[in-house]
MMTF fields as JSON, N, C-alpha, C and O atoms, coordinates in Angstrom:
{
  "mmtfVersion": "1.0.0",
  "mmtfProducer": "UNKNOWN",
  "numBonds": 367,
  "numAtoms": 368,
  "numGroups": 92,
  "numChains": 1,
  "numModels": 1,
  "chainsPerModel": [1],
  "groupsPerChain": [92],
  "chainIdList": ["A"],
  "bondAtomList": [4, 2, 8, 6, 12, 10, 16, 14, 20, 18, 24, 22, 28, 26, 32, 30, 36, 34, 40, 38, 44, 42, 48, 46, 52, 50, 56, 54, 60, 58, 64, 62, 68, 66, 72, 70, 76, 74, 80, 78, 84, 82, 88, 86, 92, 90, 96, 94, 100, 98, 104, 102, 108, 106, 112, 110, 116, 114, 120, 118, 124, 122, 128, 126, 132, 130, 136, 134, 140, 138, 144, 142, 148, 146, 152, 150, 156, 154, 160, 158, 164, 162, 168, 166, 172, 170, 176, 174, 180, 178, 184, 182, 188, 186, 192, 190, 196, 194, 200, 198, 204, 202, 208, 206, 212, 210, 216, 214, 220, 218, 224, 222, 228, 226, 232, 230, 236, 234, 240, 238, 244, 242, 248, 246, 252, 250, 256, 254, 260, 258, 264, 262, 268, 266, 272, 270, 276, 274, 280, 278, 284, 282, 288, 286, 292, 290, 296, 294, 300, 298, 304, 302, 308, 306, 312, 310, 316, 314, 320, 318, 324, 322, 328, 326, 332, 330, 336, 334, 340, 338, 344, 342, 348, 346, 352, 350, 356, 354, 360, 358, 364, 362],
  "bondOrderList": [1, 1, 1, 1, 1, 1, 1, 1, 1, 1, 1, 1, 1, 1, 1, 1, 1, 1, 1, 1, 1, 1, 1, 1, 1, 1, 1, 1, 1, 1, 1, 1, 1, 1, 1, 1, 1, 1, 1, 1, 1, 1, 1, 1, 1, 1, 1, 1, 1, 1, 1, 1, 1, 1, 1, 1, 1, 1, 1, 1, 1, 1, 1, 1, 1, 1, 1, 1, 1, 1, 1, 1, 1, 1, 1, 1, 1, 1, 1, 1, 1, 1, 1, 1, 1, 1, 1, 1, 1, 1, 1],
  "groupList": [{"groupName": "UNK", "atomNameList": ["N", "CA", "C", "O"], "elementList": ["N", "C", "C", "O"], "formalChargeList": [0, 0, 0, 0], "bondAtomList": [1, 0, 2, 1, 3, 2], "bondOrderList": [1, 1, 2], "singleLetterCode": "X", "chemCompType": "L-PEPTIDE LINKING"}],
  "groupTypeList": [0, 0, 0, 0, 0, 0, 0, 0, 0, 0, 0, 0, 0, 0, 0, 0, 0, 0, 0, 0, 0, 0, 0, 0, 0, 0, 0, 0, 0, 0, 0, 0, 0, 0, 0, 0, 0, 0, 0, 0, 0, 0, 0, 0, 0, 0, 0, 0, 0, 0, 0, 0, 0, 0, 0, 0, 0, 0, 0, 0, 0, 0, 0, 0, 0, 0, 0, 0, 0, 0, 0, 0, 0, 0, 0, 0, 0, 0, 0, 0, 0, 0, 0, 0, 0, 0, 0, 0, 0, 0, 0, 0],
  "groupIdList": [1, 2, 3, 4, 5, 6, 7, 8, 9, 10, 11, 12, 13, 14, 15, 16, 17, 18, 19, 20, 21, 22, 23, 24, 25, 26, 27, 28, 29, 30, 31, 32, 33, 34, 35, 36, 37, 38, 39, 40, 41, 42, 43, 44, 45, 46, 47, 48, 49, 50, 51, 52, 53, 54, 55, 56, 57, 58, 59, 60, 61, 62, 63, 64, 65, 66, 67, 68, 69, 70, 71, 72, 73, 74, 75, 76, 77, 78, 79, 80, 81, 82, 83, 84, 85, 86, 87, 88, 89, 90, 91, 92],
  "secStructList": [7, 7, 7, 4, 4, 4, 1, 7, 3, 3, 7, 7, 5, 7, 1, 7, 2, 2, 2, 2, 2, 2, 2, 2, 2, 2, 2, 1, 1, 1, 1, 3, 3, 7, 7, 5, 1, 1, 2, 2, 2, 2, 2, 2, 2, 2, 2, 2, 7, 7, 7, 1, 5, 3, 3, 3, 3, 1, 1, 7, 1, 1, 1, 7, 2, 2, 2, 2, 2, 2, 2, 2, 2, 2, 2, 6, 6, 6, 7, 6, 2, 2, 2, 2, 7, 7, 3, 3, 3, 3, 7, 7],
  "xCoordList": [0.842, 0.0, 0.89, 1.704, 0.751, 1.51, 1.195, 0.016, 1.856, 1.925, 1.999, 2.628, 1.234, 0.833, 2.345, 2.513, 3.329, 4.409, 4.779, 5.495, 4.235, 5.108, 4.305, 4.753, 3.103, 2.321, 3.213, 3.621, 3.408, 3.807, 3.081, 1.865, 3.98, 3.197, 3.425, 4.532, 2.074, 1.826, 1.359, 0.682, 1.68, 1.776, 0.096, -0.249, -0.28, -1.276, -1.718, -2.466, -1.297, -1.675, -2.223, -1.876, -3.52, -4.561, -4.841, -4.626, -5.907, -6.051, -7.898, -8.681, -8.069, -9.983, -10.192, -9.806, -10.773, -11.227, -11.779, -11.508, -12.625, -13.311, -12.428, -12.381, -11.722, -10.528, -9.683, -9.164, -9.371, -8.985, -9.899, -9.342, -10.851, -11.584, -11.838, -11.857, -11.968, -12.262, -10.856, -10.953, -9.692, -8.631, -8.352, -8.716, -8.151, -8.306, -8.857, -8.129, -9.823, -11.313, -10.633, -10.555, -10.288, -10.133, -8.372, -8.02, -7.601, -6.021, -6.245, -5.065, -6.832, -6.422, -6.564, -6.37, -6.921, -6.966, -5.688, -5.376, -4.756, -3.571, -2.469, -1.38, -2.585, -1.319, -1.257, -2.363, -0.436, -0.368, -0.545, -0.286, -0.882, -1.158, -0.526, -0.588, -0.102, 0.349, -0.858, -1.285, -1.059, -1.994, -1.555, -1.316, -1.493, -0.712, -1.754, -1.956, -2.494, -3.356, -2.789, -3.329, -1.438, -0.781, 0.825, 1.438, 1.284, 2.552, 3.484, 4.351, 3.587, 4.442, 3.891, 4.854, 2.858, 2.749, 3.456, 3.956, 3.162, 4.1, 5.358, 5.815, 6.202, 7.674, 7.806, 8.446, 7.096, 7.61, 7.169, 7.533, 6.389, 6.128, 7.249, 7.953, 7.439, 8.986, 10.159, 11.04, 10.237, 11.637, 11.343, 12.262, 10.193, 10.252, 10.332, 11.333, 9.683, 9.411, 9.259, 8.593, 9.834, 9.92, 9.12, 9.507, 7.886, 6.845, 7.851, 8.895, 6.966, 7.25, 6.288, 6.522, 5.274, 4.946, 4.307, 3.791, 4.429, 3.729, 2.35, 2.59, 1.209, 0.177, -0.35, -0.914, -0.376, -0.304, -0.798, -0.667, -1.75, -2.326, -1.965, -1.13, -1.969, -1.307, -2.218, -1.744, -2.885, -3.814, -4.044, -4.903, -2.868, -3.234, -2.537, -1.488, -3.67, -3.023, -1.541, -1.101, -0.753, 0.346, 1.51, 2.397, 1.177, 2.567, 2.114, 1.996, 1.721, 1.153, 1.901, 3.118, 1.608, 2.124, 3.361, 4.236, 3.513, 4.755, 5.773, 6.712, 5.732, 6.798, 6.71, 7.88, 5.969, 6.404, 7.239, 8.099, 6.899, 7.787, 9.283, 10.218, 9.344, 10.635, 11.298, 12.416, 10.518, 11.512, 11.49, 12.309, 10.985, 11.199, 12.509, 13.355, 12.529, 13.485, 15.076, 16.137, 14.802, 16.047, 16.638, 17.78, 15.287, 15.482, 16.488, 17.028, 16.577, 17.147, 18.931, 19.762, 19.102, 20.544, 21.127, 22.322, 20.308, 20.853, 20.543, 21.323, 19.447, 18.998, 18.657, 17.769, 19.831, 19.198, 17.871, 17.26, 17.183, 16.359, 14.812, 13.8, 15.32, 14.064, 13.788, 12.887, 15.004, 15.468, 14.032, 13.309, 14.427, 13.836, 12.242, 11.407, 11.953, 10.567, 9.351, 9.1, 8.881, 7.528, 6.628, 6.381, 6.212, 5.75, 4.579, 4.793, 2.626, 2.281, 1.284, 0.794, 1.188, -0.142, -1.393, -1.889, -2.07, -3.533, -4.382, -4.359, -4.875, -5.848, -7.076, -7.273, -7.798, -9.214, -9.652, -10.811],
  "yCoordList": [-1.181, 0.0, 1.248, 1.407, 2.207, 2.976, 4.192, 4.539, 4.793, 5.713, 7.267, 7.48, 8.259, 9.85, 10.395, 11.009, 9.909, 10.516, 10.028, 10.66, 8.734, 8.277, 8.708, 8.209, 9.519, 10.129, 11.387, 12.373, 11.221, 12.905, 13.869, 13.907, 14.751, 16.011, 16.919, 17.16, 17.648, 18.414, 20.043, 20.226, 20.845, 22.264, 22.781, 22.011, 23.265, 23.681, 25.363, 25.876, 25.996, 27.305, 28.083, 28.327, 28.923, 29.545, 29.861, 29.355, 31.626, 32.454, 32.206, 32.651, 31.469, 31.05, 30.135, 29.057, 30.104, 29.733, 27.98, 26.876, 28.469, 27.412, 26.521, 25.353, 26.905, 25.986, 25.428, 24.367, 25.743, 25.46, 24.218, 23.335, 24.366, 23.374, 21.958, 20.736, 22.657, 21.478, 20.578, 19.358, 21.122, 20.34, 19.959, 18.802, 19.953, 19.819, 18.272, 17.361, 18.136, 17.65, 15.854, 14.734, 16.33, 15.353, 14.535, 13.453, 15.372, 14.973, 14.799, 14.608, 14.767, 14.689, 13.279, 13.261, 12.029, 11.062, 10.411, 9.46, 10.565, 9.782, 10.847, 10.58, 11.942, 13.297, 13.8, 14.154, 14.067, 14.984, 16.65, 17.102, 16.947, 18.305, 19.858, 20.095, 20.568, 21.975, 23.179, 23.124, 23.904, 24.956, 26.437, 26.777, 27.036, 28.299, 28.959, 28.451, 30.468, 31.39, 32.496, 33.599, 32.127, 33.394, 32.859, 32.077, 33.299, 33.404, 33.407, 32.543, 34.78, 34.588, 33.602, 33.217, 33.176, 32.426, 30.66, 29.687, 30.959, 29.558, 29.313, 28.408, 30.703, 30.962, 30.063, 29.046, 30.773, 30.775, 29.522, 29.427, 28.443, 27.008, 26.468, 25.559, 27.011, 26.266, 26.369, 25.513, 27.44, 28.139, 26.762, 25.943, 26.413, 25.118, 24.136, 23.545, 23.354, 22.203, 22.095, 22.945, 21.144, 20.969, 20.28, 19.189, 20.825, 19.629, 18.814, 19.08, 17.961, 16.401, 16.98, 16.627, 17.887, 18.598, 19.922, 20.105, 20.989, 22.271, 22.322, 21.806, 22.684, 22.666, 23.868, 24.056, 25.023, 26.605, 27.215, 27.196, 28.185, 28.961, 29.742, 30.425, 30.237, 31.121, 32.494, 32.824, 32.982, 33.873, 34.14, 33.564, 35.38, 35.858, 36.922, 37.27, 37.482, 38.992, 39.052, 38.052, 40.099, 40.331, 39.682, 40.202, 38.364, 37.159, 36.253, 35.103, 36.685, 35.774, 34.431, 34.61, 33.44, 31.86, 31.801, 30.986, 32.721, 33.085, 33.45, 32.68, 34.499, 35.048, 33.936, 33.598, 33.219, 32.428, 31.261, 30.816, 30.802, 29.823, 30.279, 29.586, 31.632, 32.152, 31.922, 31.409, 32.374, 32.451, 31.329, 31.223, 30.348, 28.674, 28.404, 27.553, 29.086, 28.594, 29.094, 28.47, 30.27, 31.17, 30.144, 29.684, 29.787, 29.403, 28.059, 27.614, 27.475, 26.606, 26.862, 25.955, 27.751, 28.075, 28.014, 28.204, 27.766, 27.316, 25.935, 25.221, 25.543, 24.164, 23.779, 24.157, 22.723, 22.063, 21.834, 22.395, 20.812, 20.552, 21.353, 20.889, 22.627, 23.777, 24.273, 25.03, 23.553, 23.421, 22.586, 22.769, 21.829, 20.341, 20.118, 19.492, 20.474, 20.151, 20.685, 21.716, 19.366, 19.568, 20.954, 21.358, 21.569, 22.413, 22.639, 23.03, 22.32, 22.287, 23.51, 23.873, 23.828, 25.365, 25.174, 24.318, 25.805, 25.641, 27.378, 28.431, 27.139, 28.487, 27.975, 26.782, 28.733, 29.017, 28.918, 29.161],
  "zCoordList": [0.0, 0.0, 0.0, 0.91, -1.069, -0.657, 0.106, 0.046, 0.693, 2.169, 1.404, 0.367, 2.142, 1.551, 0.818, -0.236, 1.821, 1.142, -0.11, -0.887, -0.369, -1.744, -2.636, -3.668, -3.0, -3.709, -4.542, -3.928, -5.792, -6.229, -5.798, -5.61, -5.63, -5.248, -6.128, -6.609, -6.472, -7.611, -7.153, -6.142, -7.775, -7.028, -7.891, -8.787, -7.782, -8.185, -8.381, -7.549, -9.307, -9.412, -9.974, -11.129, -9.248, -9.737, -8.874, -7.772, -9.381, -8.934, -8.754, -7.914, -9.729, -9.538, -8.813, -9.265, -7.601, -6.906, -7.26, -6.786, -8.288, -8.994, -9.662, -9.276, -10.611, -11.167, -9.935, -10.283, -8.679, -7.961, -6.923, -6.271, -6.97, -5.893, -7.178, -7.03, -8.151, -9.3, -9.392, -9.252, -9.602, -10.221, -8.46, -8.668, -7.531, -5.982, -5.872, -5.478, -6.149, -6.135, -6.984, -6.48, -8.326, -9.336, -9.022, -9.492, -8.191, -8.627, -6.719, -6.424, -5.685, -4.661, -3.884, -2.668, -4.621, -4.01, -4.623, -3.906, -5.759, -6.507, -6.31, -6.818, -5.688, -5.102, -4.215, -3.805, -3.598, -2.589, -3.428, -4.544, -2.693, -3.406, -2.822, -1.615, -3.498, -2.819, -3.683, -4.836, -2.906, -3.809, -3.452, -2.293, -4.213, -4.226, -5.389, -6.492, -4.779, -5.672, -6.249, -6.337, -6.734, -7.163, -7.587, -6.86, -8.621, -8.834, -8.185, -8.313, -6.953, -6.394, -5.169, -4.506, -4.764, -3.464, -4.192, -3.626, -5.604, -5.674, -5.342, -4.644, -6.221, -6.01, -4.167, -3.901, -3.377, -2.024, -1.343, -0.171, -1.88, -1.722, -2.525, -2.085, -3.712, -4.174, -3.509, -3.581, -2.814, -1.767, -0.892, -0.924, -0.128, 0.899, 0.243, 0.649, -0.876, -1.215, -2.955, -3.547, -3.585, -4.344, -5.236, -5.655, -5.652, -6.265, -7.858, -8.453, -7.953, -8.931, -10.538, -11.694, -10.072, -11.143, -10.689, -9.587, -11.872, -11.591, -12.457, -13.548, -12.39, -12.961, -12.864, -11.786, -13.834, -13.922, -14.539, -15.763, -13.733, -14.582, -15.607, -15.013, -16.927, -17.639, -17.003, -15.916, -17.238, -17.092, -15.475, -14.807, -14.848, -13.189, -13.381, -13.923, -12.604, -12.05, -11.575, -11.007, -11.747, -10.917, -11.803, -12.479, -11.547, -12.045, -12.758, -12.337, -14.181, -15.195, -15.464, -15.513, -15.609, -15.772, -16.591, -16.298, -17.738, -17.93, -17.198, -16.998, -16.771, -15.716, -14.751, -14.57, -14.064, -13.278, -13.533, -12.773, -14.69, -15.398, -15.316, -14.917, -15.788, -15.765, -14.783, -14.813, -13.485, -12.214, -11.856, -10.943, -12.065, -11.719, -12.579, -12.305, -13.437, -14.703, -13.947, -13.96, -13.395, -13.009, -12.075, -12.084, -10.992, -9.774, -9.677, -8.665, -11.282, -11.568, -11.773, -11.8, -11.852, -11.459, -10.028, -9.801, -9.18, -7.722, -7.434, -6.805, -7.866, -8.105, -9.483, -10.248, -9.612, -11.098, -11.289, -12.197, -10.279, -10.031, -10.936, -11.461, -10.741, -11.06, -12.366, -12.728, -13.235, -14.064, -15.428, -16.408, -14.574, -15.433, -14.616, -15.269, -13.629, -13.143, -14.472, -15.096, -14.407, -15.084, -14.869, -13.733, -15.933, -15.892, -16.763, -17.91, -16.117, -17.557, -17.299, -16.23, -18.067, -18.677, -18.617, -19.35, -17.871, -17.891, -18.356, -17.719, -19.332, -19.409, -19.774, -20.005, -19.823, -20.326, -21.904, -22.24]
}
């Protein structure tokens, strides 16, 4: 049987509420899950923990899914790691 920790954990980011309780809802019995409503609140869940995949809004105020990609991308110059993490796009 496997145990919560051996679950990937998948970061989850969005700013809609709704897209958020939905993709929550569908990915939370096979992942551990991280949820972050904003660009930078991801950045700073990535500073602690390292999700297995990112799942991202393109479309948010402030720190559009682009730019966040970026600074995941940067973030990868101190950690390879941040480098190569899955990163996939979600819009509307």
């Amino acid at each position: 049987m496997e145990t919560e920790y051996e679950k990937p954990l998948v970061l989850v980011v969005d700013d809609d509420p709704t897209n958020l309780r939905i993709l929550v809802s569908k990915l939370n019995r096979e992942y551990r899950l991280g949820v972050a409503k904003s660009g930078t609140k991801a950045l700073e869940y990535m500073g602690k923990q390292i999700p297995d995949l990112v799942l991202l809004d393109v479309m948010m105020p402030d720190m559009d899914g682009v730019e966040t990609t970026q600074h995941i991308r940067e973030m990868g110059k101190k950690d390879p790691y941040f480098a190569v993490v899955p990163i996939i796009a979600l819009t509307a």
